[in-house]
BATOR-915554 format. One line per 5 residues: for each residue x, z, y of C-alpha. Coordinates in nm, 3 decimals. Layout:
REM BATOR-915554
X,Z,Y  ...
REM end
This chain:
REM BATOR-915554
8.179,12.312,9.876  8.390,12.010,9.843  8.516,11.755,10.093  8.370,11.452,10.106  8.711,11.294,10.116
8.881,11.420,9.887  8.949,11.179,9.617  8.860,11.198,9.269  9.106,11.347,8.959  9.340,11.030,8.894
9.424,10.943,8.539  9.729,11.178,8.479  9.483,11.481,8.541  9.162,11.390,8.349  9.158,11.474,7.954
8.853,11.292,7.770  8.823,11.530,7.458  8.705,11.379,7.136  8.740,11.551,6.769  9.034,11.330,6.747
9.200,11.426,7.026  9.556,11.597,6.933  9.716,11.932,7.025  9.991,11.749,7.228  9.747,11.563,7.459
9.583,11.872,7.519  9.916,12.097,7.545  10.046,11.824,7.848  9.789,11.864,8.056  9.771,12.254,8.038
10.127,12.241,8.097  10.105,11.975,8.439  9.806,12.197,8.568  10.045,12.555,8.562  10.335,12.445,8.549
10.557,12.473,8.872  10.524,12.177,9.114  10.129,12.156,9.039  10.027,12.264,9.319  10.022,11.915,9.509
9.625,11.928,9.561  9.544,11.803,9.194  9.271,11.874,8.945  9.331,11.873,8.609  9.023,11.839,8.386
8.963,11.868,7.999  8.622,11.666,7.963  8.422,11.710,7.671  8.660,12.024,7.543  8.340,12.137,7.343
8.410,11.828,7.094  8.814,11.959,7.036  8.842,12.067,6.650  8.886,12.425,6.570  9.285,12.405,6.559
9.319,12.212,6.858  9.102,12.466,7.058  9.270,12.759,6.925  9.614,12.607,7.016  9.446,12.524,7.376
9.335,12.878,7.414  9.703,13.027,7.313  9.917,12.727,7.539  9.692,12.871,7.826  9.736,13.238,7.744
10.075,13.210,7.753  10.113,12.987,8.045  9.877,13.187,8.295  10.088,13.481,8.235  10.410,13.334,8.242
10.292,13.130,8.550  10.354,13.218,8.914  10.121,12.994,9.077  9.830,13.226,9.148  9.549,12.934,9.224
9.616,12.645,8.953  9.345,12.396,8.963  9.211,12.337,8.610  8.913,12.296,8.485  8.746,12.259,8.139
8.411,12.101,8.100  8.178,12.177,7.814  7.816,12.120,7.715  7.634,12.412,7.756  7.390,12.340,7.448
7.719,12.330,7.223  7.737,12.719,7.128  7.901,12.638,6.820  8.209,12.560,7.007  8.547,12.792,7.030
8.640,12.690,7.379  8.316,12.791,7.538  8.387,13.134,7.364  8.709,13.191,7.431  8.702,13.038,7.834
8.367,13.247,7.851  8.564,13.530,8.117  8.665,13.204,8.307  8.343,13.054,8.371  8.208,12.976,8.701
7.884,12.867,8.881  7.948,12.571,9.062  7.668,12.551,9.368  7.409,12.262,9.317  7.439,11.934,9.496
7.162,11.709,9.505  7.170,11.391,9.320  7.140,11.194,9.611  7.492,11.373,9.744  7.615,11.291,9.363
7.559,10.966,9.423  7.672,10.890,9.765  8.002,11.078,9.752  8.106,10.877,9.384  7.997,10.522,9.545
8.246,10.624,9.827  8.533,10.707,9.592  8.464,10.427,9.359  8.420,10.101,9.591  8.708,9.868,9.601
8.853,9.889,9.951  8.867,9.573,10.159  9.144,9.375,10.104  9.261,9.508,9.805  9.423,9.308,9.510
9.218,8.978,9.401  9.252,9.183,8.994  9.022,9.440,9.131  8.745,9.158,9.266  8.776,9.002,8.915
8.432,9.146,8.767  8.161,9.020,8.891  8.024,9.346,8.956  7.722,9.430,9.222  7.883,9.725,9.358
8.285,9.647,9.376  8.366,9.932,9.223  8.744,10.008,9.078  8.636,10.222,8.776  8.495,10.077,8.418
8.519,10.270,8.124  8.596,10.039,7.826  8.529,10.258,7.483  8.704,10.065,7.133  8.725,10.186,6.777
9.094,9.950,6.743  9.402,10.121,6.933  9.567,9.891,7.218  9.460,9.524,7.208  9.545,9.481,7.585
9.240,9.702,7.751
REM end
């Protein structure tokens, strides 16, 4: 079960997979969840791994391999999320002997705990109170075909 407090995956450990995603991007965060020095309560997360092209999830499943068994930290914290309706994908196959059951919470606990975790907090910088938004809370996810352009 998880805490209620404990805070959600920051930036530096969340991976959102798309088909262009690149062997490098993917290769960093393998090596920041077993590397030595990982072990400072993070959770590194691959979302979407399902939509990684063959090459990229062939070089994920060998920079893993080789990682875990050159690793000494017994209980690294990373974990790859797929969509189960996506059996065409490599890194469902090849994770398969690493898959877990995760025990059900209800949506109502869903939605409580991320409303805690992604308020504003009082008295936090004016930027953050900037959009007009109805809940205050410090997350938006802005999506754009063009690289950069100051998002």
């Amino acid at each position: 079960r998880h805490a209620e407090t404990a805070p959600l995956p920051s930036y530096d450990e969340v991976l959102v997979c798309t088909p262009d995603t690149e062997e490098e991007e993917v290769e960093l965060l393998v090596r920041r969840a077993l590397s030595p020095g990982s072990q400072d309560q993070k959770i590194y997360c691959l979302l979407g791994a399902d939509k990684l092209v063959y090459k990229v999830s062939k070089q994920l499943e060998s920079h893993f391999l080789r990682l875990v068994q050159s690793s000494s930290i017994p209980n690294y914290r990373f974990i790859i999320f797929c969509n189960a309706k996506a059996h065409n994908s490599y890194v469902i196959t090849a994770f398969d002997a690493y898959k877990v059951t995760f025990p059900c919470c209800s949506k109502t606990e869903i939605q409580t705990y991320l409303k805690m975790h992604l308020k504003v907090p009082s008295g936090t910088a004016p930027v953050a109170q900037a959009f007009e938004e109805p809940y205050q809370q410090n997350v938006k996810f802005i999506f754009s075909e063009r690289a950069g352009m100051g998002k």
